[in-house]
C-alpha angles and dihedrals in degrees: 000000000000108000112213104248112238129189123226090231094053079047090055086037092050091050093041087054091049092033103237123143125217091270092060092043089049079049090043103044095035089233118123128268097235092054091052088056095043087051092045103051086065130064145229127028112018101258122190126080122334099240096058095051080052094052097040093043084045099057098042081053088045086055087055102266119136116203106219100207119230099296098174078279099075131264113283151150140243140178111258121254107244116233116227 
């Protein structure tokens, strides 16, 4: 199974769009909070288990984010349009 890769800045940028802060996506994702701060305080591709960039990329999906992979304009997210 390929596992999408995810920055932790498009992860800080995802909660800041839903306005959650570290302690509702460690609710959310069912990973602990200290493990959402201990990702956090580093930078580039989401490292830990598998399973938790999967959780934690699942659950900011499941709040209506969608992460845009690196196109030639930079990696990013954005708040899903909803459908009517």
């Amino acid at each position: 199974m390929s596992i999408p890769e995810v920055s932790i800045e498009q992860v800080k940028a995802a909660r800041a769009l839903i306005r959650w802060s570290q302690a509702d996506l460690a609710v959310a994702c069912g990973v602990s909070l200290p493990t959402i701060k201990r990702l956090e305080a580093s930078s580039g591709t989401m490292g830990g288990r598998s399973a938790t960039v999967v959780a934690i990329r699942e659950a900011l999906e499941a709040a209506g984010v969608e992460f845009i992979p690196e196109n030639g304009g930079g990696a990013g997210v954005r708040l899903r349009r909803e459908t009517k």
